[in-house]
C-alpha angles and dihedrals in degrees: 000000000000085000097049087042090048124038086170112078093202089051098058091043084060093050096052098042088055087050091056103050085049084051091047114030103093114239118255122199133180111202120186115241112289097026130108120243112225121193130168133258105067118181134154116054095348106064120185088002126118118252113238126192112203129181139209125249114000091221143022145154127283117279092020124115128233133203116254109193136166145179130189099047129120120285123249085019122153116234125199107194111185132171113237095320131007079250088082095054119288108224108207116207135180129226111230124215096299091051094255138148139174123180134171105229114194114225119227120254104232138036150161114271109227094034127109118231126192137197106241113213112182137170126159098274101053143332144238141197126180130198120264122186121187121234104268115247115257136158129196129189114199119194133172136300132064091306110035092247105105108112106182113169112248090038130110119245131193120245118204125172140166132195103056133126113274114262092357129150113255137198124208114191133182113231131191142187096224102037106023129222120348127207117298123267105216116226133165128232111225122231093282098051091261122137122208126170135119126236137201094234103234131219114296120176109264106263102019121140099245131191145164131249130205115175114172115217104219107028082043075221112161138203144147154187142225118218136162122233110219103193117258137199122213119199126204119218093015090202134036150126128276106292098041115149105233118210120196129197101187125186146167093048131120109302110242092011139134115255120191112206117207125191115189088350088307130123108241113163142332130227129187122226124230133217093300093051090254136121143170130217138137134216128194119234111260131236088244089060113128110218132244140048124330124176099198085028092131110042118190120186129173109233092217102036102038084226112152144182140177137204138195122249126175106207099210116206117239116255125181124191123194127227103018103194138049164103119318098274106031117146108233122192105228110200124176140168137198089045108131118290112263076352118152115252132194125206120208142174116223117209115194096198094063108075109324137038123246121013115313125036092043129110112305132221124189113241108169133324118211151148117266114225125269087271089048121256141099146198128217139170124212141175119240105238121257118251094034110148110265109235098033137107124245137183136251100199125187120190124200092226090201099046105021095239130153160191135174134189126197125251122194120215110215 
């Protein structure tokens, strides 16, 4: 037939040596992520179908491992998976008698951002190689409000950051545009890449441009994050009679700048911010103090940025009892001062053993219920309820029925 389709010797011998190298040359494909890779030469259970390789998932972070699988290839067939080149560890699996394999392939820990990397699947017959993309860097910092976008210095915010290698040491470092990097702040990636912690965002100078910074340590992978610092006042104690000593940590204000702290529209104290545009003071409650709560209570504001913050205090009213142990039954004479002048006042017992644990928010008992004086105070005198547990603590309670505001001493049972 050869001889009949081609007179010319040389022209026949052309024509067999180019269907040889089609017969021979292995087949290479290069499939995109998600896709399966098909070659021909099926064989096992699969007879006259197309082998296909398909790995899982498409992409991942550094230092993680994927799942390489295939069907429709010959049974009892060698099969050499590598990542990119043989340099970074050839698993070699073996299809079984359906012509199946499945093999777990490690991804390296570092690489090179911008590159393309492939999946290599070879046996002696073709090869395949199909496209890998590693998870893109990203970091994201959550605060408070509706939104997740209030940033007030002194609060926690959430970090959350991809791309990472698994199981990899992270810095997070705070980064502004007045003041520069500030010491790292160590994390951990998980075994998927993922960063999850939670930071107390720190001082930053009112106005400068702030960001996040997450380096991991082995992948050299790097992301980052903008956020903007609102000041913020922090009281301690946040309730307490007249008399309290008050102590502020202040940030996110002016650096070297003058800060006025009001309490109750009072002037109260003044601090001075350093280089961070924070500062820390304390002021005592004054005797002018109206009780109860007060969200904006405590007002700080910086002279030269404008910058200000508020805080809750509850301003308690002061409250004695005598004596303050005894017997069930005893009469105890309640006396209290700063509650609201000609202002109504309930006294209770709390009993932690009725319904909660500690002072308030136990059982309560009415024990009297009266008007405090024009300045002011009162004096009262209540009996201890019979039946009471010997050996426990109890609770004398007062409550400001025009404010809300509190106070409780403890009583002992004998």
């Amino acid at each position: 037939m050869l001889p009949k389709m081609f007179p010319n010797k040389r022209t026949m011998m052309l024509f067999v040596s180019g269907l040889l190298v089609l017969l021979l040359v292995p087949a290479l494909l290069i499939i995109r992520p998600g896709s399966t890779a098909k070659a021909s030469g099926g064989g096992g259970g699969c007879t006259g179908g197309t082998p296909t390789v398909f790995i899982y998932p498409t992409t991942s972070s550094p230092g993680t491992s994927i799942n390489v699988s295939g069907s429709c290839y010959p049974t009892n067939t060698a099969v050499k998976i590598f990542f990119q080149n043989p340099a970074n560890g050839v698993v070699t699996s073996v299809t079984d008698q359906g012509g199946f394999f499945n093999s777990q392939l490690a991804i390296p820990s570092t690489y090179v951002q911008g590159s393309r990397y492939f999946v290599h699947v070879n046996t002696n017959t073709f090869s395949v190689k199909v496209l890998f993309t590693f998870t893109k860097p990203s970091l994201s910092v959550f605060g408070g409000g509706y939104n997740g976008s209030l940033f007030t210095f002194g609060s926690l915010v959430l970090v959350n950051g991809r791309g990472f290698a698994a199981n990899e040491t992270v810095d997070l470092v705070w980064n502004d545009s007045v003041s520069g990097p500030m010491k790292p702040i160590i994390a951990g990636a998980d075994s998927s890449g993922n960063v999850n912690t939670t930071l107390t965002l720190p001082s930053f100078p009112n106005g400068s441009q702030l960001q996040l910074v997450a380096t991991g340590r082995v992948s050299g992978v790097t992301a980052s994050a903008l956020v903007h610092e609102t000041p913020g006042v922090i009281p301690n104690p946040t309730a307490g009679v007249i008399g309290t000593t008050v102590t502020l940590n202040g940030g996110g204000f002016g650096n070297n700048e003058n800060v006025k702290i009001v309490f109750q529209n009072n002037v109260v104290a003044k601090a001075f911010t350093n280089a961070m545009g924070a500062f820390k003071t304390s002021f005592v409650v004054p005797s002018t103090a109206k009780p109860g709560f007060g969200y904006n209570a405590i007002v700080a504001s910086g002279q030269t940025s404008g910058a200000a913050a508020n805080a809750s205090f509850t301003v308690e009213p002061n409250l004695s009892i005598s004596p303050n142990q005894g017997p069930a039954g005893t009469f105890i004479v309640v006396k209290g001062s700063h509650f609201t002048p000609s202002g109504t006042v309930t006294i209770l017992l709390i009993s932690p053993f009725l319904g909660g644990s500690g002072g308030s928010g136990g059982g309560q008992t009415f024990l009297a219920g009266l008007t405090a004086l024009p300045n002011g105070t009162f004096k009262v005198t209540v009996q201890i309820p019979l039946g009471l547990l010997p050996g426990n603590n109890y609770f004398i309670q007062a409550i400001d029925n025009q404010t809300g505001g509190s106070n409780q001493v403890k009583f002992r049972v004998l």
